[in-house]
C-alpha positions as CSV (number, residue, x, y, z in Angstrom):
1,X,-5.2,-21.8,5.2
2,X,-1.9,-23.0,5.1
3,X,1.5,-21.9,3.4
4,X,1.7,-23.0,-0.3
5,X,4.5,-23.6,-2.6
6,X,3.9,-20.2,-5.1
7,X,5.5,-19.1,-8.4
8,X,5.9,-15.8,-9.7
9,X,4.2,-15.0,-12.8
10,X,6.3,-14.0,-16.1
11,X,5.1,-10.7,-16.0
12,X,6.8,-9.0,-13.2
13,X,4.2,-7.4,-10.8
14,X,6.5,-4.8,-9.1
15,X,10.1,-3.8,-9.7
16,X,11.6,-6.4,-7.9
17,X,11.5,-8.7,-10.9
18,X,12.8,-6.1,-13.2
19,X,15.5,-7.6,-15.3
20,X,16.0,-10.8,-13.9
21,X,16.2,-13.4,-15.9
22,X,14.2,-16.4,-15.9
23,X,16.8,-18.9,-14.0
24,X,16.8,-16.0,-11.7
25,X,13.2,-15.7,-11.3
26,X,13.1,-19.5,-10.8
27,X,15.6,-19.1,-8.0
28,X,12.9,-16.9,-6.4
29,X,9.9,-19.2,-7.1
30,X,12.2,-22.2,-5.2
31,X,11.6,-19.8,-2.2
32,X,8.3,-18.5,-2.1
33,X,5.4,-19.6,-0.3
34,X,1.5,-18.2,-1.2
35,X,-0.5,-16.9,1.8
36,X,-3.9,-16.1,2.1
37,X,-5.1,-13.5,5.0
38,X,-8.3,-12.8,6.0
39,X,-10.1,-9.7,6.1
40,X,-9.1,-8.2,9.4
41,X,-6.1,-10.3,10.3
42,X,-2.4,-9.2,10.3
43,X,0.2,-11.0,7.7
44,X,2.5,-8.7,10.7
45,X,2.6,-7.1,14.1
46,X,4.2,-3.9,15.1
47,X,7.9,-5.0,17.2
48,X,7.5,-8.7,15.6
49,X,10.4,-10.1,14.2
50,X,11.5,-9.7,10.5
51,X,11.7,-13.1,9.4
52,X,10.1,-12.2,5.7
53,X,9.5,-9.8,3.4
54,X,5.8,-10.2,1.2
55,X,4.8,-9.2,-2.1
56,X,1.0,-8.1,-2.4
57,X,-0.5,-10.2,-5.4
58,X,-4.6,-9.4,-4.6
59,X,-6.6,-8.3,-2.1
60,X,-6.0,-4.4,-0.5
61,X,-4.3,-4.6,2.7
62,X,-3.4,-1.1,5.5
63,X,-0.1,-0.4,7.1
64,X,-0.3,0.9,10.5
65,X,2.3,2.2,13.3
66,X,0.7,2.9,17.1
67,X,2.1,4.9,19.7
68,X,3.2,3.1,23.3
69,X,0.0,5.5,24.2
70,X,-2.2,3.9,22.0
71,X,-2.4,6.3,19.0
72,X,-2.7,4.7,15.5
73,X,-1.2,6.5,12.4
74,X,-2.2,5.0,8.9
75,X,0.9,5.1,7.3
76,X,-0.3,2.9,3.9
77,X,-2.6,1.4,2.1
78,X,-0.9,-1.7,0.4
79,X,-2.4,-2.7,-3.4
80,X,-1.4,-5.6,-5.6
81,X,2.1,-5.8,-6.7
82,X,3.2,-3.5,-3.6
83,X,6.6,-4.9,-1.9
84,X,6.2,-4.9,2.0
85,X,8.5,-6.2,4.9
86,X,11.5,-4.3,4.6
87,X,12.8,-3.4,7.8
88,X,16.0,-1.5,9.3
89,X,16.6,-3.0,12.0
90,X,15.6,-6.7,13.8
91,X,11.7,-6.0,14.2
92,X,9.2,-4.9,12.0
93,X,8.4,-1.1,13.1
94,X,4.6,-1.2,11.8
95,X,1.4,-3.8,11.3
96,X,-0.3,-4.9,8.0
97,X,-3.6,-6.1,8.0
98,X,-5.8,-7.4,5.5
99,X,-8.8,-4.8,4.3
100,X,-10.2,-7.6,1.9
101,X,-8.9,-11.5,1.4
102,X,-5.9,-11.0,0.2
103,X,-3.2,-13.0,-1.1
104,X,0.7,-12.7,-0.6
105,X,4.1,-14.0,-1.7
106,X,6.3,-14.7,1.2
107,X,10.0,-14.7,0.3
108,X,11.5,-16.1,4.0
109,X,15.1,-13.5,5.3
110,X,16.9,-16.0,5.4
111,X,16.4,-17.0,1.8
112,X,16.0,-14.0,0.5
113,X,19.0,-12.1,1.8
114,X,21.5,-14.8,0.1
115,X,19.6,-14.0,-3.2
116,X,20.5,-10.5,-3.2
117,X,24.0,-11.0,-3.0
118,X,23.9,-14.0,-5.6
119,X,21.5,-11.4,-8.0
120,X,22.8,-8.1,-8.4
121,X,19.5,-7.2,-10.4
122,X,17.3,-8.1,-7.4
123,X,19.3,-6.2,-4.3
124,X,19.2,-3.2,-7.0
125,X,15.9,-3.7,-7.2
126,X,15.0,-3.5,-3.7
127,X,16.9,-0.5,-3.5
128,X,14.9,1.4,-5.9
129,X,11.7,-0.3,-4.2
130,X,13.2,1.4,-0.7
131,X,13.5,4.6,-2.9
132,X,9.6,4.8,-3.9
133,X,8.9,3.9,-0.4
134,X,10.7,6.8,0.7
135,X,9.0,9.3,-1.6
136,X,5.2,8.0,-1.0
137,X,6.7,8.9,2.4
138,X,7.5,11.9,1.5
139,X,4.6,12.6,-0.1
140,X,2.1,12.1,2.7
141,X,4.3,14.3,5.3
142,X,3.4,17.1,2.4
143,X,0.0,16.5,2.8
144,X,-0.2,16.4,6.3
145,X,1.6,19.5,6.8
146,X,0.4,21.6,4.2
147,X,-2.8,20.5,2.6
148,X,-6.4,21.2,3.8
149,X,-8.7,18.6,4.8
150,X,-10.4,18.5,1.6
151,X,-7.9,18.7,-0.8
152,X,-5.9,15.8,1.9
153,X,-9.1,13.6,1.0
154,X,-8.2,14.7,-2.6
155,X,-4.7,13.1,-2.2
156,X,-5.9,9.7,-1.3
157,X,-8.5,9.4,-4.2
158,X,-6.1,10.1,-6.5
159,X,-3.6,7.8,-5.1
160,X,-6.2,5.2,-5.1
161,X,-7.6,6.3,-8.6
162,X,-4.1,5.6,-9.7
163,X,-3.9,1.9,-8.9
164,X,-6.4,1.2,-11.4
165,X,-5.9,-0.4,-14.8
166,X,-8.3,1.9,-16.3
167,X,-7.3,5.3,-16.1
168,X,-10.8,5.9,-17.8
169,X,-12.9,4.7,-14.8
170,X,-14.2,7.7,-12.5
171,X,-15.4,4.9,-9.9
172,X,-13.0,4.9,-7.1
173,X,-13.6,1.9,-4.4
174,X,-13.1,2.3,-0.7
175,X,-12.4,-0.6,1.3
176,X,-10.9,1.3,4.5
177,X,-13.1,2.2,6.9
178,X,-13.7,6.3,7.6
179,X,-11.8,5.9,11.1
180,X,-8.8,4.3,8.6
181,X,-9.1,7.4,6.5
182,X,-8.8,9.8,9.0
183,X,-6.0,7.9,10.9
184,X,-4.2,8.4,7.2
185,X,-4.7,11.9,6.6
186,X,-4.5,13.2,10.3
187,X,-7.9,13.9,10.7
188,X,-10.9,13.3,12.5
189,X,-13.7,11.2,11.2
190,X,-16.1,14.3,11.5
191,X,-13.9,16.3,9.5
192,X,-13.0,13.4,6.7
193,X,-16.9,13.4,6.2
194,X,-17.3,17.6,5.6
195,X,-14.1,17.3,3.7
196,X,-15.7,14.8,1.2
197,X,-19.2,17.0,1.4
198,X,-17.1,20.2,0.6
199,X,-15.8,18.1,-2.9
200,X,-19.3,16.8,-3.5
201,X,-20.7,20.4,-3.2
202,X,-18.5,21.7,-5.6
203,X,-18.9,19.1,-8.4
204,X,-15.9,17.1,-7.9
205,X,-16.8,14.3,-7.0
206,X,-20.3,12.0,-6.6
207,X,-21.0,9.7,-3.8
208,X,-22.5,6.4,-3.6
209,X,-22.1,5.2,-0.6
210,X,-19.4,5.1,2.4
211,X,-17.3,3.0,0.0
212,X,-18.1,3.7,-3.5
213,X,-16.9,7.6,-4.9
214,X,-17.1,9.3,-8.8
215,X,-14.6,11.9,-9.7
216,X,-16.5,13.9,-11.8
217,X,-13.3,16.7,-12.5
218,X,-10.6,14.8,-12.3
219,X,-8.6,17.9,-13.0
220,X,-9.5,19.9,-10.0
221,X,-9.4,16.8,-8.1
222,X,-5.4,16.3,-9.3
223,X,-4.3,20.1,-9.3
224,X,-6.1,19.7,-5.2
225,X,-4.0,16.6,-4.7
226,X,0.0,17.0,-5.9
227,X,2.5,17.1,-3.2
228,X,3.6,20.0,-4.9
């Protein structure tokens, strides 16, 4: 489907509309295009060139980054309201694809780099949006390195549990595919599957199906997961 003219809403969906005003935000909406992706096609490609930056607003999309010999490290899974594109130098250093229809708001470089000089607000913004990036990255190098293949699964249900509006809900939805897990935590699929039998076993969670999980402790399952 083609590009479409988009507006932002008046409710700021990530931190890069915090505290602009609303002639600023209407300088944005001048330069943003809507884009809908299908399930398994890429908004980007790994070494393609940085011509936009994208704001999620639906659908669930994965973050990728592949060797030259072919190995694949998840590096994020991308909800609604998550800013994405950023690069440091010319060419993107990772792929996004879509996990579900998704839609995005594409702001275009060469647009969007003028605004952040005109806006103070916004090139603060996408610092602080650089910031969190940093420390999810953080985060999952803790993970990796220290955490054990069930309380690693424990770390990704959490951060997923935490997208939802609902903090009440124990259901917790998963669109990726077990291969996609494993290529996130730095594990094999076989070992994803004991690690989530291991948390059934012990009463933290329920399962469903391949895609549909119940934290039953929530506590355990939060003490299991901090990148502390």
């Amino acid at each position: 489907m083609p590009g479409s003219a988009a507006r932002f809403p008046s409710t700021p969906l990530t931190t890069l509309l915090t505290g602009l005003s609303e002639s600023e935000i209407a300088k944005l909406n001048q330069c943003t295009v809507r884009r809908q992706i299908a399930p398994e096609s890429f908004l980007m490609h790994q070494h393609s060139e940085a011509r936009s930056v994208y704001m999620v607003e639906d659908g669930v999309m994965m973050m990728e980054r592949n060797s030259s010999t072919g190995r694949r490290q998840v590096v994020a899974f991308i909800h609604p309201g998550n800013f994405i594109g950023i690069a440091q130098y010319k060419y993107y250093e990772f792929s996004v694809s879509a996990l579900t229809p998704a839609t995005v708001r594409e702001l275009p470089m060469r647009s969007f780099l003028p605004l952040q000089e005109e806006i103070p607000q916004l090139k603060e913004n996408v610092r602080d949006i650089g910031g969190n990036i940093l420390a999810h990255a953080l985060d999952q190098v803790f993970a990796l390195g220290q955490k054990k293949a069930h309380e690693r699964v424990c770390f990704l249900l959490q951060q997923l549990h935490s997208r939802k509006p609902d903090a009440r809900t124990r259901m917790v939805e998963l669109v990726m595919t077990r291969q996609d897990i494993a290529d996130y935590l730095g594990l094999t699929i076989e070992t994803v599957s004991r690690a989530f039998s291991k948390l059934k076993r012990d009463g933290v969670i329920d399962i469903f199906s391949a895609h549909t999980v119940e934290i039953l402790d929530h506590d355990a399952l939060r003490e299991m997961a901090l990148a502390e």
